[in-house]
C-alpha positions as CSV (number, residue, x, y, z in Angstrom):
1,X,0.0,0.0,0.0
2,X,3.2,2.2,-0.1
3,X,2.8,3.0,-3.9
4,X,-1.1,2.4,-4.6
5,X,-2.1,1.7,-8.2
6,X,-5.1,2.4,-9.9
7,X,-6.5,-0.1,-12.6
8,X,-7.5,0.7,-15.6
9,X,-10.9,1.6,-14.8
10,X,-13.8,4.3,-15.7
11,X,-14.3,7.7,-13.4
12,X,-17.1,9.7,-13.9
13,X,-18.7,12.0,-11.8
14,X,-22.4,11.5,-10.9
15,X,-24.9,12.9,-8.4
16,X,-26.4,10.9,-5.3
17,X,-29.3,12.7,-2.8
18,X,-27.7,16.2,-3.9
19,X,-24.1,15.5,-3.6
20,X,-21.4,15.6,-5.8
21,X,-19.7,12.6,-5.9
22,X,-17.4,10.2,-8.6
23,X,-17.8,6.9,-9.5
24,X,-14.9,4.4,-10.2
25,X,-16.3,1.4,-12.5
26,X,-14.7,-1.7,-13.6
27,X,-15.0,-1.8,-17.0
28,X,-14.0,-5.5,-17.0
29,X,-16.5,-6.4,-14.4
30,X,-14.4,-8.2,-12.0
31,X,-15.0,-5.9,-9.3
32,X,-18.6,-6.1,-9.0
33,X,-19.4,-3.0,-6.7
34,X,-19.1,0.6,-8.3
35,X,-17.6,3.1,-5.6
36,X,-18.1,6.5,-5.0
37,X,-15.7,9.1,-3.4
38,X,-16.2,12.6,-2.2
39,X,-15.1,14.9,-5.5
40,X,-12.1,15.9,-3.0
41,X,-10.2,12.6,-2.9
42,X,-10.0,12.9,-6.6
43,X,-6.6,14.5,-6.0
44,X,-5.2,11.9,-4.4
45,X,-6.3,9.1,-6.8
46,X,-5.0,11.0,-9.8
47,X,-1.9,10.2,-8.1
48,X,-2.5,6.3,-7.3
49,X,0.1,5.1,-10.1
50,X,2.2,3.2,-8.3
51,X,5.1,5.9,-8.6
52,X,3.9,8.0,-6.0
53,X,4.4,7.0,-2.2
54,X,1.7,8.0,0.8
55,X,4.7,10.6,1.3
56,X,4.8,12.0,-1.7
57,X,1.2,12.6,-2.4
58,X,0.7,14.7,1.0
59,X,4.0,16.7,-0.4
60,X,1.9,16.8,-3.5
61,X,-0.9,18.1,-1.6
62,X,0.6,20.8,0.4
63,X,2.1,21.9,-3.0
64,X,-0.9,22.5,-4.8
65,X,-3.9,23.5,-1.5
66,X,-1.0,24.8,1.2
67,X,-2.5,22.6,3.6
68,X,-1.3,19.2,5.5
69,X,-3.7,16.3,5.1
70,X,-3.2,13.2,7.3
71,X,-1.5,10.2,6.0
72,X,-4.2,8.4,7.4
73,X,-6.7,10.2,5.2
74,X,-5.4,9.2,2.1
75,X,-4.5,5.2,3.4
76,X,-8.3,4.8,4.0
77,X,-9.3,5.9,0.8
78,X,-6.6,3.5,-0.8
79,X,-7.6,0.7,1.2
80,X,-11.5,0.9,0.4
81,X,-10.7,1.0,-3.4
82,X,-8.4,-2.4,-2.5
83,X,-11.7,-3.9,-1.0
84,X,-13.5,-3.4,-3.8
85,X,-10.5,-4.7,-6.4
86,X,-10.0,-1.6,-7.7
87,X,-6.2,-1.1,-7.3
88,X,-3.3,-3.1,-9.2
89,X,-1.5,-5.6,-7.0
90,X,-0.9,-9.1,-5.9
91,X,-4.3,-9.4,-4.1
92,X,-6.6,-7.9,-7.2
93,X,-4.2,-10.5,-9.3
94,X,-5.1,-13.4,-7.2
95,X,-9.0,-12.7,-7.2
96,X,-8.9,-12.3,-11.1
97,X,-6.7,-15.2,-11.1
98,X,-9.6,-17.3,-9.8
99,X,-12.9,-15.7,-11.9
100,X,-10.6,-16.7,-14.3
101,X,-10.4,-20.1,-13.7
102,X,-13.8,-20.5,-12.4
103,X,-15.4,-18.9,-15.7
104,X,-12.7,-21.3,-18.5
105,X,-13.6,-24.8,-16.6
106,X,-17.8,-23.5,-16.6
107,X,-19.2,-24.8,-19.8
108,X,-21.8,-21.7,-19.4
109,X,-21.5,-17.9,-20.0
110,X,-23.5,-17.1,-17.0
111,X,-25.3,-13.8,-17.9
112,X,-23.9,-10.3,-16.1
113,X,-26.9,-8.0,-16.9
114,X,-29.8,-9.8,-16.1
115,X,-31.5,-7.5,-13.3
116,X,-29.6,-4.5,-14.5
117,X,-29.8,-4.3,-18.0
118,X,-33.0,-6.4,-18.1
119,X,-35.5,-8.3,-15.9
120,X,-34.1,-11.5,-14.7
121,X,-37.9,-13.2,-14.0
122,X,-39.0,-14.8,-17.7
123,X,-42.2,-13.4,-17.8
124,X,-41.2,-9.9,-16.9
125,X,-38.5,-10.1,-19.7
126,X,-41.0,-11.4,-22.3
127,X,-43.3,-8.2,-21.1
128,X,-40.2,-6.2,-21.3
129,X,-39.1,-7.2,-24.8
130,X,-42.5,-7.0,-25.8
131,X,-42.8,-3.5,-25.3
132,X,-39.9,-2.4,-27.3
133,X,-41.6,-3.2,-30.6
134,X,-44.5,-0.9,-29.5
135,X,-42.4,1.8,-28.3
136,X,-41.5,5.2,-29.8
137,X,-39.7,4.7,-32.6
138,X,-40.1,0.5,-32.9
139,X,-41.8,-1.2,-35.8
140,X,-45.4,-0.9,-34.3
141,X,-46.0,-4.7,-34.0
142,X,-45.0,-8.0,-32.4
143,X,-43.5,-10.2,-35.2
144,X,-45.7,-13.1,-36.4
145,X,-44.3,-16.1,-37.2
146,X,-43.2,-16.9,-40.8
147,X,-45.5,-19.0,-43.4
148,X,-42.9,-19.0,-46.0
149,X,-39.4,-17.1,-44.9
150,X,-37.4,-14.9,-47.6
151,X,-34.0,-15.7,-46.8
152,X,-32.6,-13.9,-44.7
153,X,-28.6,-14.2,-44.5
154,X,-27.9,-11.7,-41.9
155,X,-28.9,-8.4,-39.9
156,X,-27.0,-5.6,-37.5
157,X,-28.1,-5.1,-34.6
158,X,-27.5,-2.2,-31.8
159,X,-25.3,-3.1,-28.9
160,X,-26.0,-0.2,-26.5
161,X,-28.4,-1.0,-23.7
162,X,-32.1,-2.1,-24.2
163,X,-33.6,1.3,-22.2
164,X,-32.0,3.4,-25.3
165,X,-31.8,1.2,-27.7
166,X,-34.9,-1.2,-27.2
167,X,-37.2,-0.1,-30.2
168,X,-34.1,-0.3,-32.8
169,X,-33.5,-3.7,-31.5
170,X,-37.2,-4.3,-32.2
171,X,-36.6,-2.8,-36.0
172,X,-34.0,-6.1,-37.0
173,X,-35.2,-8.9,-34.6
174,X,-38.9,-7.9,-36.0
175,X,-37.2,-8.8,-39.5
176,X,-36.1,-11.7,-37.9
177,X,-38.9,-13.6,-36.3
178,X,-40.9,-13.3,-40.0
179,X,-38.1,-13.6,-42.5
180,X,-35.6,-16.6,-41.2
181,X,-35.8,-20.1,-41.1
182,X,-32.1,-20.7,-40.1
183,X,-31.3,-22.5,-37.2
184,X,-27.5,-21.3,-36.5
185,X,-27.1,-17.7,-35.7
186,X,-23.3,-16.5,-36.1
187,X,-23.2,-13.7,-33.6
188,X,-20.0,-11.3,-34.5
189,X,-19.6,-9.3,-31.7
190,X,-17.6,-6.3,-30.8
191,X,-15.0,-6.7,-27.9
192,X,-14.8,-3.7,-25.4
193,X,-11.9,-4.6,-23.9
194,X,-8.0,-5.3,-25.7
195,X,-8.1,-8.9,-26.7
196,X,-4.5,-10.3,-28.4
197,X,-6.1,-11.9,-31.5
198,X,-8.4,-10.0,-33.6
199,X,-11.1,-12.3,-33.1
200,X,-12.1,-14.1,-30.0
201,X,-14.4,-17.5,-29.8
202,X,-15.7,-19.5,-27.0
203,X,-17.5,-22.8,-26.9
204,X,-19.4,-22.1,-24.1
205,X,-23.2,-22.0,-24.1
206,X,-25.1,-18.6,-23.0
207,X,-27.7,-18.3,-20.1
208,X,-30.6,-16.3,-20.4
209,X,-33.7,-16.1,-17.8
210,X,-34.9,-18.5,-20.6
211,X,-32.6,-21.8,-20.2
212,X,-29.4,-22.1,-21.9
213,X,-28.9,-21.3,-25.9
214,X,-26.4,-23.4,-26.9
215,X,-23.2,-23.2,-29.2
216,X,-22.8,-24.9,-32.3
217,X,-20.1,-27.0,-30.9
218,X,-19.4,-28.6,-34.5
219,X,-19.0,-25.1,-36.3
220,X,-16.5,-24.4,-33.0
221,X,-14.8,-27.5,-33.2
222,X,-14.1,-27.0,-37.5
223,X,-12.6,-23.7,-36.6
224,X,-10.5,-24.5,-34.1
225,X,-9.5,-27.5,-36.0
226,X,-8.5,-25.0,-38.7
227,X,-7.2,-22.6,-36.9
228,X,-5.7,-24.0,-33.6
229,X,-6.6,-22.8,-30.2
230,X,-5.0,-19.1,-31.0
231,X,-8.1,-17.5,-31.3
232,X,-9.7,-19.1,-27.7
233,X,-6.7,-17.5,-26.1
234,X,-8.9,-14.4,-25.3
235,X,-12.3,-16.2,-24.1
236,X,-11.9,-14.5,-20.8
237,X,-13.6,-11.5,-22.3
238,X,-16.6,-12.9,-23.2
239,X,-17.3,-13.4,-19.3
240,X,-18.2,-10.1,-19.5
241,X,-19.1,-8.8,-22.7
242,X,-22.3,-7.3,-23.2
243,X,-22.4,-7.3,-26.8
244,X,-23.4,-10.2,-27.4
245,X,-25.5,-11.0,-24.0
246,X,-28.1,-8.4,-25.3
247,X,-28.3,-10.2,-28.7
248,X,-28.7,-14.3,-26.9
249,X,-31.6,-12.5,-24.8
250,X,-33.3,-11.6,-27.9
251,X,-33.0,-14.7,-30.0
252,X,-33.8,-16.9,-26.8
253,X,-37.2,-14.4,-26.6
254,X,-37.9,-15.2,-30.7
255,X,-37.0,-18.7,-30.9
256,X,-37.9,-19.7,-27.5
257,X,-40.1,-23.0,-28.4
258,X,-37.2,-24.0,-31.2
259,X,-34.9,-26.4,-29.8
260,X,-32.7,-26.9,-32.8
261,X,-31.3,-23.3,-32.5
262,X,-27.8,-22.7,-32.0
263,X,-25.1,-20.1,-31.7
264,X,-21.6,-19.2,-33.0
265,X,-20.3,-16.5,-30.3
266,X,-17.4,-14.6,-31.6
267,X,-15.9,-11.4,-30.5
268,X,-14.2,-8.6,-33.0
269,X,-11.1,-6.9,-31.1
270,X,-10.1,-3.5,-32.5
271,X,-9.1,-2.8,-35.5
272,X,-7.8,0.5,-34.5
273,X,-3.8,-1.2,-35.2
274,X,-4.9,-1.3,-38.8
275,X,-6.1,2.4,-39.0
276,X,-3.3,3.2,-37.6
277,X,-1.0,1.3,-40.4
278,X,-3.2,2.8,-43.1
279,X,-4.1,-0.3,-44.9
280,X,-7.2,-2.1,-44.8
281,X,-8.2,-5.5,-42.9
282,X,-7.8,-7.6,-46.2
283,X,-4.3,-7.1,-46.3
284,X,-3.8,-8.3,-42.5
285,X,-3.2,-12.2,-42.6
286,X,-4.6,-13.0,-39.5
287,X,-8.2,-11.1,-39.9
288,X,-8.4,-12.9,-43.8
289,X,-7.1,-16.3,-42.1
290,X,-9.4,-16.4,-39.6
291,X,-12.8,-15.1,-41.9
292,X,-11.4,-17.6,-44.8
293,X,-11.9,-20.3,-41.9
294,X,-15.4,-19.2,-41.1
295,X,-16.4,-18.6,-44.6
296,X,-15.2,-22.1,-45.5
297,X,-16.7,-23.9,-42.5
298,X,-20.0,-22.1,-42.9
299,X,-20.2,-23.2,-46.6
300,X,-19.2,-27.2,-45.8
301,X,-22.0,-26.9,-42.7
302,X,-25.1,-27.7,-44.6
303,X,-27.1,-26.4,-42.2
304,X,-28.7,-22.7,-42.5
305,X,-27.1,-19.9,-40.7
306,X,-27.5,-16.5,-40.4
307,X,-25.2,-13.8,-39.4
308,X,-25.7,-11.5,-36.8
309,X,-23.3,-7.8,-36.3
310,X,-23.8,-6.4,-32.8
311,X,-22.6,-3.1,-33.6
312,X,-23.2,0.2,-32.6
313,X,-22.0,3.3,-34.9
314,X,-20.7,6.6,-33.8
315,X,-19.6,7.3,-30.2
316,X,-18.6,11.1,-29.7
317,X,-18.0,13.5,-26.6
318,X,-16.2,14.0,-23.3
319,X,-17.2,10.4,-22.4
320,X,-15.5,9.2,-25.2
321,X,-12.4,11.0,-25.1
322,X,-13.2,14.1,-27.3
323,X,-12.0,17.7,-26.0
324,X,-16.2,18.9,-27.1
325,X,-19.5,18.8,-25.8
326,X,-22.0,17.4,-28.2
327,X,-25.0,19.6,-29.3
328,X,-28.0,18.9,-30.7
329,X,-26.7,20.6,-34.1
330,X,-23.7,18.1,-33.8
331,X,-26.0,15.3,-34.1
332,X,-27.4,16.3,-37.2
333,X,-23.8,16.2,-38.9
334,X,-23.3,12.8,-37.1
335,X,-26.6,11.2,-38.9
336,X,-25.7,13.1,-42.4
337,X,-22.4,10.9,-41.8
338,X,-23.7,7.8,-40.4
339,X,-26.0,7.5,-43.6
340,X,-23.3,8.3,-46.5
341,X,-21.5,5.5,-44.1
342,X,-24.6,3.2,-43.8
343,X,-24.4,3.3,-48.1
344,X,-21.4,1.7,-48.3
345,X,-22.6,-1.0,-45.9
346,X,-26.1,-1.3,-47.7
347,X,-24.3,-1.8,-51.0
348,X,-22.4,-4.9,-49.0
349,X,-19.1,-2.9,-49.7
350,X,-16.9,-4.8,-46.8
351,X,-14.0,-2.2,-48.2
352,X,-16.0,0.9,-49.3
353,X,-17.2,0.7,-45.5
354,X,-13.7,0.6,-44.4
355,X,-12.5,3.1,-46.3
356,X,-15.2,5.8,-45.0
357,X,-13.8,5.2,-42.0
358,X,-10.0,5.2,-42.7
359,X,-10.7,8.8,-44.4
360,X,-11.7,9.9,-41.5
361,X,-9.4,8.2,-39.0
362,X,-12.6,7.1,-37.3
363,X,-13.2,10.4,-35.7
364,X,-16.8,9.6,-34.7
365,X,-15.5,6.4,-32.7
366,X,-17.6,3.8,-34.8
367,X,-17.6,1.3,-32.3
368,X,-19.1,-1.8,-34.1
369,X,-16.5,-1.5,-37.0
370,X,-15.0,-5.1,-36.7
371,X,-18.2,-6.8,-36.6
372,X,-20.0,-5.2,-39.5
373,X,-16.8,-5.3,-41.5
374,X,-16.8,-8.6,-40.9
375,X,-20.2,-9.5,-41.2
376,X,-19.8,-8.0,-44.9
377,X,-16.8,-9.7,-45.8
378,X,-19.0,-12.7,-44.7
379,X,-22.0,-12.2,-47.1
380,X,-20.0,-11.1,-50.1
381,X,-21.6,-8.4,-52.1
382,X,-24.6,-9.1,-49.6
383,X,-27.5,-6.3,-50.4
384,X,-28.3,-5.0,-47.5
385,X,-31.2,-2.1,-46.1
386,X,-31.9,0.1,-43.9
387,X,-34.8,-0.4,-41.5
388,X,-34.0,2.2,-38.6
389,X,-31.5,5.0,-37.6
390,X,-31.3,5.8,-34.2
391,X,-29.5,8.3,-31.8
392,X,-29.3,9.0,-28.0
393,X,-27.6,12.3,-26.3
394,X,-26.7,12.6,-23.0
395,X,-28.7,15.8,-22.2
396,X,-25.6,17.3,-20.5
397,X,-23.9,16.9,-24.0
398,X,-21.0,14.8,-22.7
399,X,-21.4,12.0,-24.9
400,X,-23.7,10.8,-28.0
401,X,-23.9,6.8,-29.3
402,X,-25.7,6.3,-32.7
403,X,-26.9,2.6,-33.5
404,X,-28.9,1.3,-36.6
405,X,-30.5,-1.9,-38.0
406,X,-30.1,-3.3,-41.1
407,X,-30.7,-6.3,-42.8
408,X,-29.5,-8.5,-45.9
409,X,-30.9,-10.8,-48.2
């Protein structure tokens, strides 16, 4: 405790009962509880990076206020974000150590947002998803059941939570429920967190307050026949992924009654290496080795399988690292750039998509990149369109996510 270290977590301020407080989050979901400290002891966390001694932050302090604070003052607030797994050491190491362990010998992704990000009771959930197609903004109707499906070969989907994003989810899994007869889902994800490999997979099969969905463990088994285990040497982050948890919830809702349904989980990592390199992902051999793989396994399968992008689109403001507020005239730019972006993906342009971006140097943060880019290399020339463009704003202006849903026949 000599030289506390923060981890790499999210600080944010928030408001509880009329006082100002910040909130430290693990972004990894490791540490379970959120914590919230006075606005005060920001100071002294800014200066938790393991270079800095007790000592030398009350030197610090007295530097910048002109005032002594206690030794102890700053220990206790060290020590409660050490409770709570917060701070980078030997004890935080251990404790990861064994959720680690614990979640590779489980054969079951045990969901991390039912009860926060949705209800956990069936029937509530089925009430819940239910609603979203009635909603503001959703499709107007439950789905009916198809007499004679058109072929659907895949669909994007938002990512962001089901309170903002509930009625756009409604738009493609509406599309869904009346247009697909497939009975394997390919769910390309994208990864929040750094993975090593650009894509991720898991055989592991996916709890909802419905059962269990499970994994095509043939089409998983091909793969990493194919490939070797290199691209399982990530799985960790699907523990707590959300990207795909939203999606299973959906598809277990639709297809509830259909026990021949199964899943392909797979996570996109960033390609922001790439931007950086100026080239495009076709010309990186591990991204064309691994989608070669899939492409090939898919095609041998037999079976009918759709594909599924969980991928949100533009993510701009303080929240996500930008120097501006975002105002409501901002988000009319953003949507005049989402749509000349959305072209390229509706003509099934996998590089015309990229490209956009690369002019730009993804400015706007599109956050479901890998997966759609993916998605399109999958379909090949795919034609896709356009059911619904939405956008949320934090009313403060400190961040803005746009999300869509498309689908391809």
């Amino acid at each position: 405790m000599d030289y506390p270290k923060l981890r790499n977590v999210e600080v944010f301020p928030v408001q509880m009962e009329g006082r100002k407080l910040i909130c430290f989050r693990d972004p990894q979901r490791i540490a379970e509880n959120m914590v919230f400290l006075p606005q005060g002891a920001l100071f002294f966390v800014s200066l938790f990076d393991g270079n800095h001694s007790i000592r030398d932050i009350q030197v610090e302090y007295m530097r910048r206020f002109g005032e002594l604070i206690y030794s102890d003052q700053i220990v206790e607030i060290a020590e409660y974000l050490d409770q709570n797994y917060l701070l980078e050491n030997e004890r935080f190491r251990e404790y990861r150590r064994k959720i680690e362990a614990d979640f590779l010998r489980s054969p079951i992704r045990k969901p991390i947002l039912a009860g926060n990000g949705y209800e956990t009771d069936p029937e509530k959930l089925r009430v819940q998803i239910k609603s979203f197609f009635n909603l503001d903004g959703g499709p107007g109707k439950c789905p009916q059941r198809p007499n004679s499906p058109n072929g659907l070969k895949g669909f994007i989907a938002p990512h962001i939570d089901f309170m903002r994003g509930g009625p756009c989810y409604a738009w493609a899994y509406k599309e869904v429920a009346e247009n697909s007869n497939e009975e394997i889902f390919v769910l390309l994800g994208t990864s929040h967190m750094p993975t090593q490999k650009f894509f991720v997979l898991t055989k592991k099969s996916f709890e909802t307050p419905f059962g269990t969905l499970p994994t095509d463990q043939d089409i998983l088994t091909k793969l990493e026949n194919d490939l070797g285990k290199d691209f399982f040497t990530d799985e960790f982050v699907h523990r707590n992924e959300h990207s795909l948890e939203f999606q299973v919830v959906f598809l277990h809702y639709l297809f509830e009654d259909k026990q021949n349904i199964r899943i392909v989980p797979i996570l996109c990592g960033s390609f922001q290496e790439i931007i950086a390199k100026r080239i495009h992902p076709n010309e990186v051999e591990e991204v064309t080795r691994f989608i070669d793989s899939l492409q090939s396994t898919l095609s041998e399968y037999g079976r009918k399988v759709c594909l599924l992008a969980a991928a949100d689109l533009a993510h701009v403001g303080p929240q996500f690292g930008h120097p501006f507020r975002v105002s409501p005239s901002m988000m009319e730019d953003l949507k005049k750039k989402d749509l000349e972006m959305l072209d390229e993906v509706i003509k099934g342009d996998a590089e015309g998509f990229f490209e956009y971006i690369l002019r730009e140097n993804d400015q706007r943060n599109i956050c479901g990149l890998p997966p759609i880019y993916t998605l399109l290399r999958l379909l090949n020339q795919g034609k896709g369109k356009l059911l619904n463009y939405s956008q949320w704003r934090d009313p403060e202006g400190n961040g803005a996510v746009t999300f869509a849903s498309l689908v391809f026949y």
